[in-house]
C-alpha positions in Angstrom: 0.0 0.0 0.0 2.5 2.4 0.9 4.6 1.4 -2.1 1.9 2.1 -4.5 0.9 5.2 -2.5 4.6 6.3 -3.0 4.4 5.9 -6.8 1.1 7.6 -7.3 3.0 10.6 -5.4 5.9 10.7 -7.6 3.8 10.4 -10.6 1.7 13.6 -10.1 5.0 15.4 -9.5 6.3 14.7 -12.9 3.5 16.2 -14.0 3.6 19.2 -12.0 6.8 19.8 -13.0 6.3 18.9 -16.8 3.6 21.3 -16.7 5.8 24.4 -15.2 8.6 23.6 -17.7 6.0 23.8 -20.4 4.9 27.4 -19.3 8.4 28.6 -18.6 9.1 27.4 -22.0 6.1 29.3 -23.4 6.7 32.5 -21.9 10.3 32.9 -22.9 10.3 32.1 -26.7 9.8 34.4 -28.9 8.4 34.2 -32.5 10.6 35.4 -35.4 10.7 39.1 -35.8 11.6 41.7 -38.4 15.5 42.8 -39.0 16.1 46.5 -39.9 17.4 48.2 -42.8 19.3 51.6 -43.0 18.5 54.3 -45.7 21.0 57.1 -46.2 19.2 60.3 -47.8 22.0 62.5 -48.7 21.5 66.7 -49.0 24.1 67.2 -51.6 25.4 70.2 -49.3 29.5 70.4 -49.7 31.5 69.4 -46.5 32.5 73.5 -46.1 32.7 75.8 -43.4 30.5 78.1 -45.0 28.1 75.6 -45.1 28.3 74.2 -41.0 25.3 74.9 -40.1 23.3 72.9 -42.8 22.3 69.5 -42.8 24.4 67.3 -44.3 23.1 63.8 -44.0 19.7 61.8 -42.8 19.8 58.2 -41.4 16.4 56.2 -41.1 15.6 52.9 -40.6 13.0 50.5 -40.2 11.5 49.7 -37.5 12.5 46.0 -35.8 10.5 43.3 -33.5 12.5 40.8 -31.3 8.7 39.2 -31.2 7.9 39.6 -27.9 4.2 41.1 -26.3 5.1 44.5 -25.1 8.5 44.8 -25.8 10.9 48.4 -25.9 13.0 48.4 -28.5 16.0 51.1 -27.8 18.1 52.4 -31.8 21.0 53.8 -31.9 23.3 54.9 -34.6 26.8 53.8 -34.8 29.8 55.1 -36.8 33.5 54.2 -37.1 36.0 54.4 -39.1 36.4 51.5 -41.9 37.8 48.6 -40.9 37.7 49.0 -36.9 34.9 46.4 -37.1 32.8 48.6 -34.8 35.1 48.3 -32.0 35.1 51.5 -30.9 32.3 53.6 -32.4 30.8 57.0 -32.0 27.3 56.1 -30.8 23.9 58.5 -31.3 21.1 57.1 -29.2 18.0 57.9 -30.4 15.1 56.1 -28.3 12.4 54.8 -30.0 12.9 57.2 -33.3 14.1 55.8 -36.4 16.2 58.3 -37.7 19.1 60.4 -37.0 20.1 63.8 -38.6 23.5 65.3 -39.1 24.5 68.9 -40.2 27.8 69.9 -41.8 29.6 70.7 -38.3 28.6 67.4 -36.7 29.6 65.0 -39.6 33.5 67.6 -40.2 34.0 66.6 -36.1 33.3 63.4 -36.8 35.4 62.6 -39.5 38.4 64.5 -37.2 37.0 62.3 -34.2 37.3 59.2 -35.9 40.8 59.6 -36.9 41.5 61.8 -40.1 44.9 62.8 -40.4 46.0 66.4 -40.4 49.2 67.9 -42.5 51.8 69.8 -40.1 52.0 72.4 -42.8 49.1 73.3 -45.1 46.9 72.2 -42.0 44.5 70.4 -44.2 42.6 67.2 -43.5 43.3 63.9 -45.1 39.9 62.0 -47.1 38.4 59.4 -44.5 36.1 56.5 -45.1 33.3 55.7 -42.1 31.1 52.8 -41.6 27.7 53.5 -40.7 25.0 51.2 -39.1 21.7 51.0 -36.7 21.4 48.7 -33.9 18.2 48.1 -32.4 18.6 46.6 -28.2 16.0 45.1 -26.4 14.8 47.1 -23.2 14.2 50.8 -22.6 18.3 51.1 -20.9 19.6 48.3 -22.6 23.0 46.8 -21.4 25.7 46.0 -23.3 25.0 42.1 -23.5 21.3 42.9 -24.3 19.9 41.5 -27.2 20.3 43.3 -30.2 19.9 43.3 -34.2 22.2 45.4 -36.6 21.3 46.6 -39.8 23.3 46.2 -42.9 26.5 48.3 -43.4 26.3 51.5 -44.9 29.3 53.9 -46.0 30.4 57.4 -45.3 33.9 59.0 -46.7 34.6 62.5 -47.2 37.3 65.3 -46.6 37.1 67.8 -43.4 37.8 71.1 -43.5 40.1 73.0 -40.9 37.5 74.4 -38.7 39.9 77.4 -37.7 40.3 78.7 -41.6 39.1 81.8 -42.2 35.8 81.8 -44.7 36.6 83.5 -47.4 34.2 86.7 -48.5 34.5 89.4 -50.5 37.2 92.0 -49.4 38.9 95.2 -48.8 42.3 95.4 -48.6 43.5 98.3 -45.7 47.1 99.5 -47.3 48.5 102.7 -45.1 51.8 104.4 -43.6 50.8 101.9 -40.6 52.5 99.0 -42.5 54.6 100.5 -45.3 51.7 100.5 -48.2 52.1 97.3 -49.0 48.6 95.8 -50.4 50.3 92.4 -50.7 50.7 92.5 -47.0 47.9 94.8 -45.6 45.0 93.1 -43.3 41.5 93.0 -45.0 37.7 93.9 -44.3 35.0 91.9 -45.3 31.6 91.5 -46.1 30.8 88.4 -44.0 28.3 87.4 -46.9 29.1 85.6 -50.2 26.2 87.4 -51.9 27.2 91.2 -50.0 29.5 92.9 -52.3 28.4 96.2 -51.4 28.8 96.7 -47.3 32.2 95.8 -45.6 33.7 95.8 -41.7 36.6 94.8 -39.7 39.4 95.7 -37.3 42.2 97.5 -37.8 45.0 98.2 -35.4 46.8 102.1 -36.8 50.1 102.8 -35.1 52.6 105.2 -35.6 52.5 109.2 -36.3 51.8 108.8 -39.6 47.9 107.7 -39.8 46.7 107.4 -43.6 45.7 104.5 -45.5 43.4 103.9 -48.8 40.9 100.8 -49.3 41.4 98.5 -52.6 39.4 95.7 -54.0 42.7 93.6 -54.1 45.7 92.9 -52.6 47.5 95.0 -54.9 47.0 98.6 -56.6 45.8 97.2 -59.9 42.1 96.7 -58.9 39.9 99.2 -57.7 41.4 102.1 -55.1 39.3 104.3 -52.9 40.6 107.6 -51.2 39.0 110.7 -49.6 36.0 112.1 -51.2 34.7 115.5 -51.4 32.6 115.4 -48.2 33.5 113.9 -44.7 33.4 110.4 -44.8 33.1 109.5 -48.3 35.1 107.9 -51.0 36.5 108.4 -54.0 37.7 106.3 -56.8 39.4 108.6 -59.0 43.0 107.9 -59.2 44.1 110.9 -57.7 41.8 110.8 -54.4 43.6 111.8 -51.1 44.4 109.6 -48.3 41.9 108.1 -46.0 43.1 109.2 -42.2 42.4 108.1 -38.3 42.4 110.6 -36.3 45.2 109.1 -33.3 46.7 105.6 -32.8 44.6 103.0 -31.9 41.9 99.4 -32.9 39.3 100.8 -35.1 36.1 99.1 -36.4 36.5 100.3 -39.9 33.1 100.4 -42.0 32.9 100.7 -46.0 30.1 101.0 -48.4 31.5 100.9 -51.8 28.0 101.6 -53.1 26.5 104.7 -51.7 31.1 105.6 -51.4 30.6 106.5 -47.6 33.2 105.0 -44.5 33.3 105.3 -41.1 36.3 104.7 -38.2 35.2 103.9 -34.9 38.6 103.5 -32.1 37.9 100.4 -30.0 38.6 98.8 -26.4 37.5 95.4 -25.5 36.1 93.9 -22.2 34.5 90.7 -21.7 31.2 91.2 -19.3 28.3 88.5 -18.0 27.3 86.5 -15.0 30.4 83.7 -15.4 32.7 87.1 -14.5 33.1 88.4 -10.5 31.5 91.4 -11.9 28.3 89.7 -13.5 26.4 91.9 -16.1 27.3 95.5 -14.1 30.7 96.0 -15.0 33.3 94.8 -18.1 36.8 92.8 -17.3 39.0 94.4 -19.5 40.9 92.8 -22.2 44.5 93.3 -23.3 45.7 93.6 -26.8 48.8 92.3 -28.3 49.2 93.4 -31.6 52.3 90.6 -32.0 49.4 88.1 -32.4 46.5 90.3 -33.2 44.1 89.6 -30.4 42.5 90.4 -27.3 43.4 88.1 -24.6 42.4 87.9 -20.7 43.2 85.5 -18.1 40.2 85.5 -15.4 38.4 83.5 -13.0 34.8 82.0 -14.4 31.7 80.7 -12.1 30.4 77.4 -13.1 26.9 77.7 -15.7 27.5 81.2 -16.4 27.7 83.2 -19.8 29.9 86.2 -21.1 29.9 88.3 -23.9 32.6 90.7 -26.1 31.2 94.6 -26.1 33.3 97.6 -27.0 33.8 101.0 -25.0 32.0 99.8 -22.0 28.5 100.0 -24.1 26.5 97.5 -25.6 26.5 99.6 -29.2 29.1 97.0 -30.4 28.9 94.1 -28.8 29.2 90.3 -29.9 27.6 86.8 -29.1 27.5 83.3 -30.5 24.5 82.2 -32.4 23.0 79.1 -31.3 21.7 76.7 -33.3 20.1 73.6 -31.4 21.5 74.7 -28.3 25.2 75.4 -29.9 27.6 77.6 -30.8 30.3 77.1 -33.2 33.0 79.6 -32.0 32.3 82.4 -34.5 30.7 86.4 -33.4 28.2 88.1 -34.8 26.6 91.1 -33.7 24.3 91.3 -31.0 24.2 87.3 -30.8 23.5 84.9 -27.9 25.2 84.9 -24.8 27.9 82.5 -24.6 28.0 79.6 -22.3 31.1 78.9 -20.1 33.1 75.7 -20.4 33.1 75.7 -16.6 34.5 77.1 -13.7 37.6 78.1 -13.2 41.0 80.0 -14.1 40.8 80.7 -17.8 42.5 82.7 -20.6 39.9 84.1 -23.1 40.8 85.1 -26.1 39.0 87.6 -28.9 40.3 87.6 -32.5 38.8 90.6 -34.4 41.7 90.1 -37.2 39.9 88.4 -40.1 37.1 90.8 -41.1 33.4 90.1 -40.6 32.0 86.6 -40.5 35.0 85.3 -39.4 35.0 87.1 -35.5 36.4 84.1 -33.2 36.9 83.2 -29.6 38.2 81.2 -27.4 38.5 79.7 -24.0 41.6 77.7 -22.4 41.7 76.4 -18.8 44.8 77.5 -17.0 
């Protein structure tokens, strides 16, 4: 009795437990899902500095099931350089959205990221060849051994430009007794627009006793040369015009309209003023300028979070920001522009470079 008591016992527990193994098995299957592809819509914009700011490249793909009920399926976008095998790649989580956009600016840092080689001497950047794909990981913060599926390779080559070139735009050349009238030598103004051919502006640094100058539309006196006009603060183009003249040594914003013949000299001082200084938005911290290098350089004490900006003469009249686009700057002025955002705090030298004529008005900042 007890024997066959024992057997009936062990019996049902077999199928208890075949039963349970059976719904484990059930709930951790999953059924065949769908893979992803990767579709590269290109913008046909050039890889240029002129051009940053402009999108350069769209990455979409479709959407991918690992077949289970509910599931969170987490896409990112990764990129390295051809032949690492994905070892190392740059990665662009996206969440749930099944695409990825990249302007001008992102893909050129990229490119220098990843590894493209810069010349010593002409400072230009070798061609480069990327590898792009899309991975798609189970769970909403998916580990590294999570599941995942990859899409198909897709490529990405191109040259980068040297961020730190000046753009060039139509120009004046600034020849005077200040540097020997040399054309061929003389710094420029510009008109900080490819299409502006009319309206130009930049810095000039006059020194000496002996304070004239002309404006030509070349580096040399065979193009177009403008003196002194008849009235104050015009221009003339005849070939025997007068000298243009400052009226004492100093950094002048120089203005010129070749159009209407009228200029303008406006003697400058620079300061750096905003809530990252110990003087917040109520007072400037000077700058100091070193016409060996050509630019305006302080070394101060910044609060963490806190934002600056360039302004001339203790006024906000000329006064110059960075213009944000999706939340960033790119390290060139323009007038009147958004505040600029610290790196962080502490001990810094900033620097101001006014020397390449409109559009290409740069700063920087380096922790001591």
């Amino acid at each position: 009795m007890k024997n066959w008591l024992t057997q009936i016992l062990g019996l049902c527990t077999a199928v208890l437990l075949l039963s349970s193994c059976e719904k484990d098995e059930n709930q951790i299957v999953a059924k065949p899902g769908r893979e992803t592809t990767l579709t590269t819509v290109s913008t046909n914009v050039p890889l240029t500095l002129e051009d940053k700011d402009k999108t350069y490249v769209v990455y979409s793909w479709t959407p991918v099931s690992f077949g289970y009920q509910g599931e969170v399926v987490t896409y990112t976008l990764e990129v390295d350089k051809k032949g690492n095998e994905f070892a190392s790649p740059k990665s662009y989580s996206t969440g749930a959205a099944l695409t990825k956009t990249f302007t001008v600016n992102e893909i050129n840092n990229l490119m220098i990221d990843l590894g493209a080689v810069q010349d010593d001497k002409t400072k230009e950047y070798s061609p480069i060849e990327l590898e792009v794909r899309a991975k798609a990981a189970l769970g909403a913060s998916p580990t590294a051994n999570a599941l995942a599926k990859y899409s198909p390779v897709t490529a990405l080559s191109g040259k980068p430009y040297n961020a730190n070139a000046a753009i060039v735009y139509p120009s004046l050349w600034v020849p005077g007794a200040y540097q020997g009238w040399a054309p061929e030598k003389a710094p420029l103004i510009a008109s900080g627009d490819k299409a502006n051919t009319k309206t130009y502006e930049g810095y000039i640094n006059f020194t000496g006793t002996d304070l004239n100058f002309k404006l030509t539309s070349v580096a040399a006196w065979s193009g177009t040369n403008y003196g002194k006009g008849d009235a104050d603060n015009t221009l003339s183009t005849d070939g025997g015009a007068g000298n243009l003249q400052v009226p004492s040594p100093g950094y002048y914003l120089i203005k010129a309209n070749t159009d209407k013949l009228t200029w303008s000299a406006e003697k400058t001082t620079w300061a750096v003023i905003g809530s990252a200084t110990s003087k917040g938005w109520d007072a400037d911290t000077p700058m100091t300028y070193d016409p060996a290098t050509g630019v305006w350089t302080v070394t101060t004490t910044l609060s963490a979070d806190g934002k600056i900006k360039f302004r001339a003469n203790s006024d906000w009249a000329i006064n110059y920001g960075d213009k944000l686009v999706d939340g960033k700057g790119d390290g060139l002025l323009e007038g009147g522009a958004d505040d600029i955002a610290v790196p962080g705090a502490g001990n810094y030298t900033i620097t101001l470079d006014l020397s390449k004529g409109a559009g290409n008005y740069s700063y920087t900042f380096k922790k001591n």
